[in-house]
Backbone as CSV, one residue per row, in Angstrom:
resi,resn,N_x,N_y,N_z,CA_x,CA_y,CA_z,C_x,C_y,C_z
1,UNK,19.226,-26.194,48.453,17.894,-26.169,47.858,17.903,-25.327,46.584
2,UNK,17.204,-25.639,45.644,17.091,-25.124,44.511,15.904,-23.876,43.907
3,UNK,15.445,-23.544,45.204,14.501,-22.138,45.032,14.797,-21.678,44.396
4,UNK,13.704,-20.614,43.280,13.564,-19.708,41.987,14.765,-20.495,41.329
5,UNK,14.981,-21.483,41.210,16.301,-21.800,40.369,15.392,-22.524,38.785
6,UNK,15.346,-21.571,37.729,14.399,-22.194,36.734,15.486,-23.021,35.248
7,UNK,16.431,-22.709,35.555,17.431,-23.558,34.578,17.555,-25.045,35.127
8,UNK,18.068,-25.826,34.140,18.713,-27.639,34.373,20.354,-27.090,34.330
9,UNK,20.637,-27.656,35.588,22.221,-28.149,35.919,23.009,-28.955,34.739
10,UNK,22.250,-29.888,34.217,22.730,-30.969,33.532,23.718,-31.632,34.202
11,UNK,24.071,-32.070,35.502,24.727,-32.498,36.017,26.297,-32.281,35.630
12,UNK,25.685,-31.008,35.651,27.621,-30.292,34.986,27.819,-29.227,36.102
13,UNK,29.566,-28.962,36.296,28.995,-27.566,36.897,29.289,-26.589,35.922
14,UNK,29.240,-25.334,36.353,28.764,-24.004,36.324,29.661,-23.970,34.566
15,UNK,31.015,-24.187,34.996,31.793,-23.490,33.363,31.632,-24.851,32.387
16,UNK,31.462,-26.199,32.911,31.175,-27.093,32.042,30.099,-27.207,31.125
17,UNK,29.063,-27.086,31.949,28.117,-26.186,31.621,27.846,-25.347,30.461
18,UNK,28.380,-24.050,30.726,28.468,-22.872,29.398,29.253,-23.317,28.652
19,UNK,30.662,-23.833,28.787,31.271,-24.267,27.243,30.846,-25.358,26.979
20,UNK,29.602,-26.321,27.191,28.582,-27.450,26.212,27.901,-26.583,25.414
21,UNK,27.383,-25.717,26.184,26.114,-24.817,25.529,26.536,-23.754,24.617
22,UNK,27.725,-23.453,24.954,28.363,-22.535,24.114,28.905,-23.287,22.299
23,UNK,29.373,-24.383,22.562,30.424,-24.958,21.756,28.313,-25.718,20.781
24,UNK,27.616,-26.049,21.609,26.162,-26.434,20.494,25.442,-25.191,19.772
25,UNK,25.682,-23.836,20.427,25.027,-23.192,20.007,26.215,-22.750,18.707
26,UNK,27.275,-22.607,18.513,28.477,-22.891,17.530,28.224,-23.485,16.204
27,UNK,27.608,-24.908,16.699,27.322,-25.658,16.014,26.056,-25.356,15.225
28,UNK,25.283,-25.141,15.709,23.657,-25.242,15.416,24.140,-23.740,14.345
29,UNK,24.816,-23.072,14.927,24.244,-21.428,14.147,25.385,-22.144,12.499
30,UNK,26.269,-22.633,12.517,27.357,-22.991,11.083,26.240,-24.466,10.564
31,UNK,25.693,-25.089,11.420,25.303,-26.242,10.690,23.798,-26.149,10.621
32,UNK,23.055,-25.637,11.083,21.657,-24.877,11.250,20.696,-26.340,12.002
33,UNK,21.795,-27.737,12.275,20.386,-28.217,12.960,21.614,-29.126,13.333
34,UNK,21.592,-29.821,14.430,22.212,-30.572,15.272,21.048,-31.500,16.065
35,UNK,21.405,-32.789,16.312,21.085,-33.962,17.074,21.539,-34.026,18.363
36,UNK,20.545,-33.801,19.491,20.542,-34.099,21.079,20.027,-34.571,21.385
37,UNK,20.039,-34.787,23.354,18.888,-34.934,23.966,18.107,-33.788,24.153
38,UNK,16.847,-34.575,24.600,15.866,-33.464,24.701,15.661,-32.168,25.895
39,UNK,16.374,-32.374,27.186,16.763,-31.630,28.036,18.123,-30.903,27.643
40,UNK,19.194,-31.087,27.222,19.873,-30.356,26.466,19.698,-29.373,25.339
41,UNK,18.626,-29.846,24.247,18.093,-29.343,23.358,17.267,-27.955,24.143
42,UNK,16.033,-28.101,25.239,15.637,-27.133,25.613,16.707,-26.124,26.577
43,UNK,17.439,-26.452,26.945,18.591,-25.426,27.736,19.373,-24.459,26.587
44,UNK,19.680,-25.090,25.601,20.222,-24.351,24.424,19.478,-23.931,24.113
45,UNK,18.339,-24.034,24.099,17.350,-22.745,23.244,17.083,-21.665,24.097
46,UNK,16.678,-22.038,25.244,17.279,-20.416,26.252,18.347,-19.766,26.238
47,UNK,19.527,-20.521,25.876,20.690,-20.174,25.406,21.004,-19.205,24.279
48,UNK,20.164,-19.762,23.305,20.948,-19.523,22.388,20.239,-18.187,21.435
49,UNK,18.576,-18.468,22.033,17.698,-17.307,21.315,17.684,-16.277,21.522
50,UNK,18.167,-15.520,22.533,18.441,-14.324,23.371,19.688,-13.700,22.507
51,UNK,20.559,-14.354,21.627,21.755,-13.791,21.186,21.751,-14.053,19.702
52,UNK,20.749,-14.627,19.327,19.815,-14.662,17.926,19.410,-13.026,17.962
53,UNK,18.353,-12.699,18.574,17.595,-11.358,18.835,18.825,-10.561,19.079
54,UNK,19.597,-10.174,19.412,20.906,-9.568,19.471,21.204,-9.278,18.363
55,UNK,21.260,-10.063,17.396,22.070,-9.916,16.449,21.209,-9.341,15.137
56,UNK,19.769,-9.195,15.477,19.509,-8.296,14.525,19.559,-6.708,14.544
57,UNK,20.183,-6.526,15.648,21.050,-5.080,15.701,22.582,-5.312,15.248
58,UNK,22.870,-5.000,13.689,24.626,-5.203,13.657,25.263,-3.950,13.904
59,UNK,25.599,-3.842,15.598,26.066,-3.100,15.875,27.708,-3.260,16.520
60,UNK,28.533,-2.890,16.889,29.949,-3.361,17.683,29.733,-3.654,19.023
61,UNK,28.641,-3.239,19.678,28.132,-3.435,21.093,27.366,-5.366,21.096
62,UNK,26.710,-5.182,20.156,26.119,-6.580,20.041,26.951,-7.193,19.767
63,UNK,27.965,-7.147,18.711,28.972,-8.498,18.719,29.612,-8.601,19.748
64,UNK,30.121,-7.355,20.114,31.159,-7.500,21.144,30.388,-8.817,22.697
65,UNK,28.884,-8.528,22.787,28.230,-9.419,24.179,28.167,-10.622,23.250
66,UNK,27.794,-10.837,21.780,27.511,-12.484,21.432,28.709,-13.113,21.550
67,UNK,30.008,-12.688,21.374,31.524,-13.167,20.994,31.754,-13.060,23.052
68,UNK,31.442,-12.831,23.452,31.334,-13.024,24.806,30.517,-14.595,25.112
69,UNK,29.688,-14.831,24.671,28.900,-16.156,24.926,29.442,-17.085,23.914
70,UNK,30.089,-16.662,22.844,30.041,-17.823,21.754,31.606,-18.014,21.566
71,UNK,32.508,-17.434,21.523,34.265,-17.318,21.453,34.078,-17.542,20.194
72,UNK,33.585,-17.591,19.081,34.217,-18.387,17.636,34.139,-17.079,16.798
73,UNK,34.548,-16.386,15.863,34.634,-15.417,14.650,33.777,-16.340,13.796
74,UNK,34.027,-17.619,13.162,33.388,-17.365,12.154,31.796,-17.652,12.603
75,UNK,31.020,-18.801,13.830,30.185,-18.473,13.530,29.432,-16.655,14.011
76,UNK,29.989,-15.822,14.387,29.639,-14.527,14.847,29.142,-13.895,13.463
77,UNK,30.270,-14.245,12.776,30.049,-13.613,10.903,28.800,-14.547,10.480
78,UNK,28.545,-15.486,10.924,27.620,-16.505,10.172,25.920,-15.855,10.447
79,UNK,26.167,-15.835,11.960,25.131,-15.218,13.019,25.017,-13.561,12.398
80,UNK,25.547,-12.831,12.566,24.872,-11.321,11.654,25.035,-11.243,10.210
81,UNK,25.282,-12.420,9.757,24.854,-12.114,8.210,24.056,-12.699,7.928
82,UNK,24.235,-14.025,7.864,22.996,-15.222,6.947,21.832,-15.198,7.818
83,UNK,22.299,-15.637,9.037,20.787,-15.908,10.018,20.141,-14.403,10.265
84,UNK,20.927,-13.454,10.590,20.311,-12.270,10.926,19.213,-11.722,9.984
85,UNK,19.632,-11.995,8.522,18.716,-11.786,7.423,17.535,-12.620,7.133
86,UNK,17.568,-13.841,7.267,16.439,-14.828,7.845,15.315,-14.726,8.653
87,UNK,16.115,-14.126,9.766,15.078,-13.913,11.030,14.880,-12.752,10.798
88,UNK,14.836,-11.853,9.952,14.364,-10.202,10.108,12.949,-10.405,11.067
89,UNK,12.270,-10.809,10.051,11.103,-10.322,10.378,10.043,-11.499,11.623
90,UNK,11.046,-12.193,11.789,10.431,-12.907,12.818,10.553,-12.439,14.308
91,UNK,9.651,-12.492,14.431,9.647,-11.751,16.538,10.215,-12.723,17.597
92,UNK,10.328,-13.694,17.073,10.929,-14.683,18.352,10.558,-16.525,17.476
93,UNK,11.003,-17.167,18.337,10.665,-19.160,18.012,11.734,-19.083,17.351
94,UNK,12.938,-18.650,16.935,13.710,-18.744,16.049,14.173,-20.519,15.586
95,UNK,13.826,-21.414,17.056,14.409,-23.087,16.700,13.136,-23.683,16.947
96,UNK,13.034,-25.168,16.468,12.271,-25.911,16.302,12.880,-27.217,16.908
97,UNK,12.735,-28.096,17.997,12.719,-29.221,18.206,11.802,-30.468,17.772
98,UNK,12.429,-31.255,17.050,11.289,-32.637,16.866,12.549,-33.886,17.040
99,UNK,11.334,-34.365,18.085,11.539,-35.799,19.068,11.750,-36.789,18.112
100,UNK,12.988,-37.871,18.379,13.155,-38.647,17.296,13.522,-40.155,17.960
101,UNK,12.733,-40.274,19.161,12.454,-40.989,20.034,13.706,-41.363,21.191
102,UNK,14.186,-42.972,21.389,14.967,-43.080,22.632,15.710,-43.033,22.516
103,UNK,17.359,-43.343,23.161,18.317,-43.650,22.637,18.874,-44.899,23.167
104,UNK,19.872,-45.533,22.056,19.880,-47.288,22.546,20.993,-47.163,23.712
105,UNK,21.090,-48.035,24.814,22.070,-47.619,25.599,21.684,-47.057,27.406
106,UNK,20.997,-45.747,26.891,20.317,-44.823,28.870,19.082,-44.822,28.426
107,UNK,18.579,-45.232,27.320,17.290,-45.027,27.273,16.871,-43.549,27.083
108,UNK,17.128,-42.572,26.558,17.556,-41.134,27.064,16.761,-40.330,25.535
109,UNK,15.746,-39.329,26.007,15.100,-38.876,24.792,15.520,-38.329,23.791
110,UNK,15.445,-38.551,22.999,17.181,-37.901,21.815,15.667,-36.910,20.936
111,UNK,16.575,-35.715,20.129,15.891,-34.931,19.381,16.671,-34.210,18.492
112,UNK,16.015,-33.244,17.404,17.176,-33.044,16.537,16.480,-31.103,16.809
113,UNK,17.248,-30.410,16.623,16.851,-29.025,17.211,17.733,-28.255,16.100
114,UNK,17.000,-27.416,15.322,17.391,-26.637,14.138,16.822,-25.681,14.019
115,UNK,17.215,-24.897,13.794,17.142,-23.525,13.186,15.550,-23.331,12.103
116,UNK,14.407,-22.872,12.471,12.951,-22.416,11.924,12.840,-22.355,10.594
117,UNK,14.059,-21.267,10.155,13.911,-20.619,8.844,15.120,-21.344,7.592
118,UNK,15.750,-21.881,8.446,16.296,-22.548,7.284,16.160,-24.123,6.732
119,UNK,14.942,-24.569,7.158,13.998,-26.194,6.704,13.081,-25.476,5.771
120,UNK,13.589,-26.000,4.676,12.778,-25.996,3.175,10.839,-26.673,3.248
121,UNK,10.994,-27.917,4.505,10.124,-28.365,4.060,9.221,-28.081,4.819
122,UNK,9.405,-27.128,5.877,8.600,-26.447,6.921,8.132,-24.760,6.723
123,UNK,9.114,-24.734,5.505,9.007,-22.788,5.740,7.630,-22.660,4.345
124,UNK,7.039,-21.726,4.385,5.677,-22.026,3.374,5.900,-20.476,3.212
125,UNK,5.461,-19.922,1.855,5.272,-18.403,1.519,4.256,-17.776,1.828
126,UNK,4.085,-16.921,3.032,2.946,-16.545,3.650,2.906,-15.137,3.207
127,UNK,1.440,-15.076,2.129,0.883,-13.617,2.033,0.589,-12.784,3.091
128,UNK,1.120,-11.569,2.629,0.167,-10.802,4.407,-1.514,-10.462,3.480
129,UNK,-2.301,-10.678,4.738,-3.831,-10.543,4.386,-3.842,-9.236,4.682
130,UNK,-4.833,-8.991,3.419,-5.058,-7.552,2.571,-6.487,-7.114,4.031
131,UNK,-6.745,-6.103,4.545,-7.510,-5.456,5.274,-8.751,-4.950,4.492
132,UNK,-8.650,-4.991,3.317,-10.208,-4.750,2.717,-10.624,-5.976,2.729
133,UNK,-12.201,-5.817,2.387,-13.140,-7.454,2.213,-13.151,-7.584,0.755
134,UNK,-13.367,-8.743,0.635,-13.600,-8.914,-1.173,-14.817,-9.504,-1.120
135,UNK,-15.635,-8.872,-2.217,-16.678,-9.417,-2.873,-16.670,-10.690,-3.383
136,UNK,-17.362,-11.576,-3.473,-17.330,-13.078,-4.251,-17.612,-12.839,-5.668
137,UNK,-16.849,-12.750,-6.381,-17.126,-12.811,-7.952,-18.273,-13.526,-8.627
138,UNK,-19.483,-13.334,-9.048,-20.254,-14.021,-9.445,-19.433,-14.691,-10.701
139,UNK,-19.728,-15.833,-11.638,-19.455,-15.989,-12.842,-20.329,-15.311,-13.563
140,UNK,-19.745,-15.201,-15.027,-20.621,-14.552,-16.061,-21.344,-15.761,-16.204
141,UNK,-22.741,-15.118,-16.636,-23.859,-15.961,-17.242,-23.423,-16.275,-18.588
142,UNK,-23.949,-17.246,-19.199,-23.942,-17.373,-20.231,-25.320,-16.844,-21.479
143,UNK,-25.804,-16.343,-22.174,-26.536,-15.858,-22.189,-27.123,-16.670,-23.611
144,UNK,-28.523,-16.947,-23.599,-29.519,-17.854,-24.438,-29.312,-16.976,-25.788
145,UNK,-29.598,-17.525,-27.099,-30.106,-17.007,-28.293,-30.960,-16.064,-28.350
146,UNK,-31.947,-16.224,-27.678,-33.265,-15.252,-27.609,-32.722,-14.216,-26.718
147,UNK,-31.834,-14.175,-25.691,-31.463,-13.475,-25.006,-30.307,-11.842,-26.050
148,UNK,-29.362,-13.035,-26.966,-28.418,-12.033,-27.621,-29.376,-11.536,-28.207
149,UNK,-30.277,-11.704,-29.151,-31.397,-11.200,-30.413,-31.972,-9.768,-29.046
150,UNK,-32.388,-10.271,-28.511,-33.000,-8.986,-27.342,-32.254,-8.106,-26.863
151,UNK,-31.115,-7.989,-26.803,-29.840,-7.468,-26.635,-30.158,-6.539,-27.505
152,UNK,-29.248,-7.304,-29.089,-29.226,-6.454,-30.055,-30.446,-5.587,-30.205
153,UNK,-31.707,-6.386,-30.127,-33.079,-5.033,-30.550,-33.197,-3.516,-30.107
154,UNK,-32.579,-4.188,-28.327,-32.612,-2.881,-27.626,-31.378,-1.530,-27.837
155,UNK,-30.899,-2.634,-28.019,-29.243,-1.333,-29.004,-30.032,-0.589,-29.876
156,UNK,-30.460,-0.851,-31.393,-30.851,-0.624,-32.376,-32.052,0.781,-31.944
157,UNK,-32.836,0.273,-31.074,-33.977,1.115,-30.719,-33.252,2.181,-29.949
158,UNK,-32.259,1.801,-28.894,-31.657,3.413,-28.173,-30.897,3.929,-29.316
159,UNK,-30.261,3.246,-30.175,-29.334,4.221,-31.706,-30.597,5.106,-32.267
160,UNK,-31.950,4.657,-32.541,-32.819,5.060,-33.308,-32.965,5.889,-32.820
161,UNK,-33.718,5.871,-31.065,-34.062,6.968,-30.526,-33.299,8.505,-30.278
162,UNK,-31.759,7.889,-30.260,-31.185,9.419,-30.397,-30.979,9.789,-31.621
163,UNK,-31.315,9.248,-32.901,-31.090,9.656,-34.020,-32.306,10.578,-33.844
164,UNK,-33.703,10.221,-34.057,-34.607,11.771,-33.823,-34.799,12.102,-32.870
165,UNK,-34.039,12.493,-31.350,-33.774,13.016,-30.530,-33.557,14.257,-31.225
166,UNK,-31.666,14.205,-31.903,-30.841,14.889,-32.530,-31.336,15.442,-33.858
167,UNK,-32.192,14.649,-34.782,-33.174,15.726,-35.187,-33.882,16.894,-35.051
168,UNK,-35.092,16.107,-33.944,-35.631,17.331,-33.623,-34.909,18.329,-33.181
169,UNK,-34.204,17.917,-32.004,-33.248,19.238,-31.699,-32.433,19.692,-33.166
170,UNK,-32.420,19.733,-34.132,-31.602,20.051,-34.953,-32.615,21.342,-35.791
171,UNK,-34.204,20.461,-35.935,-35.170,21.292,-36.763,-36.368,22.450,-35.502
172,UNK,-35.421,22.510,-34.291,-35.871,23.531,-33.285,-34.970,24.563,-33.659
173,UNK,-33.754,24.133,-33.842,-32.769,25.187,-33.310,-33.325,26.518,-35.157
174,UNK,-33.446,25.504,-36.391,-33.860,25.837,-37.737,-35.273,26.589,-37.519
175,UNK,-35.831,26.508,-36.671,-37.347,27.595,-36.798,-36.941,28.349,-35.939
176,UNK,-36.204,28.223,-34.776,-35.906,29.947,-33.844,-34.886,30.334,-34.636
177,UNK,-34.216,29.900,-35.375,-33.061,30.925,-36.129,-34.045,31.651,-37.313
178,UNK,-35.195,30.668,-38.007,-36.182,31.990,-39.372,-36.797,32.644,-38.565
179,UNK,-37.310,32.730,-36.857,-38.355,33.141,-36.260,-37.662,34.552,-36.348
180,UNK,-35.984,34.223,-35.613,-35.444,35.362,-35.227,-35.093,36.631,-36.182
181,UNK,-34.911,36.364,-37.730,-34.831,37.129,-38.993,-35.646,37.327,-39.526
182,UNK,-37.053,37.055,-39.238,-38.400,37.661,-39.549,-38.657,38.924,-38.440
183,UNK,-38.578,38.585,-37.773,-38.440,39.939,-36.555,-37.337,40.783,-36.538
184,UNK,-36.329,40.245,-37.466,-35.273,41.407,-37.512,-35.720,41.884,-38.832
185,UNK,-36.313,41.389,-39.474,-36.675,41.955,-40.974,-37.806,43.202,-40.639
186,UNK,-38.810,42.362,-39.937,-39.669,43.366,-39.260,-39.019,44.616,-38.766
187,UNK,-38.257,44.658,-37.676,-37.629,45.622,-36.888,-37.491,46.620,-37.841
188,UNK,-36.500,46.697,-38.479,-35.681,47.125,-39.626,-36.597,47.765,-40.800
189,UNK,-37.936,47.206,-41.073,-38.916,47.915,-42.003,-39.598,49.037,-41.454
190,UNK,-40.366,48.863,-40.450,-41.212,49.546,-39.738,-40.349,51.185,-39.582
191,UNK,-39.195,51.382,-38.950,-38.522,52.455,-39.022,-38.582,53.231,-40.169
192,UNK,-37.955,52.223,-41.421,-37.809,53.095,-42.565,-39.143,53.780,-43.127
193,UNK,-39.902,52.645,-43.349,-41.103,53.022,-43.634,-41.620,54.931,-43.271
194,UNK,-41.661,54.725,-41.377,-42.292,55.505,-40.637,-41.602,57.132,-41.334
195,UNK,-40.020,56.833,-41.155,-38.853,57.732,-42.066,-39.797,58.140,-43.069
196,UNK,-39.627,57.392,-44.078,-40.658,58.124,-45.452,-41.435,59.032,-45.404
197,UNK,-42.145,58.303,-44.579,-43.852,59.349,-44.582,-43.321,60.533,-43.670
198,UNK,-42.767,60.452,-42.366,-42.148,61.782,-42.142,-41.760,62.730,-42.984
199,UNK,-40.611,62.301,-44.195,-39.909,63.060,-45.136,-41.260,63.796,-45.679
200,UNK,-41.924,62.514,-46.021,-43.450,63.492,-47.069,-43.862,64.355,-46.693
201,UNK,-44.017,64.027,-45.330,-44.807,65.106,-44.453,-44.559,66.418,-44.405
202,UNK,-43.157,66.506,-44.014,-41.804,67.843,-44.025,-42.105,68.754,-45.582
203,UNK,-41.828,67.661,-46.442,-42.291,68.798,-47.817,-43.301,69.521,-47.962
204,UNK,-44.503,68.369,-47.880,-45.755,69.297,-47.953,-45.840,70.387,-47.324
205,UNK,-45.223,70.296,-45.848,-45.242,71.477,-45.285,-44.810,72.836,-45.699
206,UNK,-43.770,72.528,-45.830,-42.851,73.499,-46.340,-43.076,74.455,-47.849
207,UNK,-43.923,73.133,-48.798,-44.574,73.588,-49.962,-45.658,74.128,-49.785
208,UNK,-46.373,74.073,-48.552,-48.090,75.474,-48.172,-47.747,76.380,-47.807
209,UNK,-46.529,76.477,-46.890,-45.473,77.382,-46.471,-45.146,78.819,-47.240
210,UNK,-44.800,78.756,-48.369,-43.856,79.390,-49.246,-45.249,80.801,-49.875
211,UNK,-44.793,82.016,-49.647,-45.435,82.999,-49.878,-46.054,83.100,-51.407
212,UNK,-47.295,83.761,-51.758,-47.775,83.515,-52.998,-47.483,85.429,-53.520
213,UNK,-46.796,85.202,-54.748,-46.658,86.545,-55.463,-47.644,87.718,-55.401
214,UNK,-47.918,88.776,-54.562,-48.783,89.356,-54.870,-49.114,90.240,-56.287
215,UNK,-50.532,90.460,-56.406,-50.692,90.906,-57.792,-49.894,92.432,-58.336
216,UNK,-50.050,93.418,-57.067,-49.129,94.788,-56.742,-47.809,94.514,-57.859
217,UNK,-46.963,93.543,-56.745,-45.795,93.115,-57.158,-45.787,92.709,-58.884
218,UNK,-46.580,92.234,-59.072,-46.182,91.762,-60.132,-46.623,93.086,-61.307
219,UNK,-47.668,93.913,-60.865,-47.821,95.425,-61.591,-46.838,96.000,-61.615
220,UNK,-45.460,96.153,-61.117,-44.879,96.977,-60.807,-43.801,96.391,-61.680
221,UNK,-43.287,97.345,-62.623,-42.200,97.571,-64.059,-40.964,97.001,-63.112
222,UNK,-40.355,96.516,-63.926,-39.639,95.585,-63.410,-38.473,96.906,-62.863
223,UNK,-38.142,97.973,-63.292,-36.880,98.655,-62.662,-37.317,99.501,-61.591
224,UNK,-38.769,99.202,-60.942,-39.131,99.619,-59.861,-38.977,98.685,-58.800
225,UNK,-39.067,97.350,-59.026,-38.994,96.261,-58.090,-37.058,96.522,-57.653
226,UNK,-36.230,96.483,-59.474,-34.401,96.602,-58.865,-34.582,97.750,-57.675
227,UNK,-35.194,98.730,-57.630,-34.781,100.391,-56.671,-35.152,99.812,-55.753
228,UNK,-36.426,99.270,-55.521,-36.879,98.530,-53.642,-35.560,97.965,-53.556
């Protein structure tokens, strides 16, 4: 009985078997697409994808298990160089089967089973999608005659308006600068002025001050005043 048994026999046994599957998967990896049946075709792809994924580790451990399933050097070199670089970035499906109907003879479903990444007319250049949203670009309007003329007016009028903006501010800054040298002119008088009349003041004083000759004194012969 054939319990949990999920593989096809192919009516081979056991080593006939692995060296079919061995000697197509050979084939398929140097020629990238080979012609079968269609139950053969799916047994090799269990076969053969498991040691695809292998081989994008090029390590001596991985060749050493694929050269275990496959016996050949060159396709092993074929398998971690060309295909390995192919399939980087793919996570798995590495083959593609398409049905190419019966065959003349057993009647028997024939198919052609190749390799994903190396059919020109299947592989397409896929952007990765950007995670921001984009806005829908409106088009530019085109804008009427009466529209440019209104344009221009409103230019002309904001040029005007900061032209005596920048005026006035120009004939503010011109009256606090005379405001400020009239008050320094001021400052500056008032002192001296006050000075003056002080000085005047001081003399007069000093001129009521000053003792008046008495008449005695002046009676007195002048070589009596030298002996005092």
């Amino acid at each position: 009985m054939r319990h949990r048994k999920s593989f096809n026999h192919l009516g081979r046994t056991t080593s006939h078997r692995k060296a079919m599957l061995s000697n197509m998967a050979t084939s398929l990896i140097l020629h990238k697409r080979i012609s079968t049946t269609v139950t053969k075709a799916k047994e090799l792809r269990k076969y053969l994808e498991p040691l695809i994924t292998k081989a994008k580790s090029d390590t001596t451990h991985s060749r050493r298990i694929v050269f275990s399933y496959l016996g050949q050097k060159e396709a092993i070199t074929e398998l971690f160089s060309t295909v390995a670089d192919k399939i980087a970035d793919r996570p798995g499906g590495y083959t593609r089967i398409i049905k190419t109907g019966t065959r003349y003879g057993d009647n028997a479903e024939t198919c052609i089973i190749e390799l994903v990444d190396f059919n020109e007319l299947y592989v397409k250049e896929t952007k990765k999608k950007s995670t921001r949203r984009r806005t829908r670009k409106t088009e530019p309007k085109t804008d009427t005659p009466s529209a440019v003329v209104a344009k221009a007016d409103t230019k002309i009028e904001d040029k005007l308006q900061a032209e005596e903006t920048t005026i006035i501010e120009e004939a503010v800054v011109v009256e606090e600068t005379v405001e400020t040298t009239d008050f320094i002119e001021e400052v500056i008088e008032e002192p001296v002025v006050e000075s003056v009349a002080i000085v005047e003041e001081i003399t007069e004083d000093i001129a009521n001050d000053e003792p008046e000759a008495s008449a005695e004194d002046e009676s007195l012969p002048e070589e009596d005043k030298k002996e005092e």
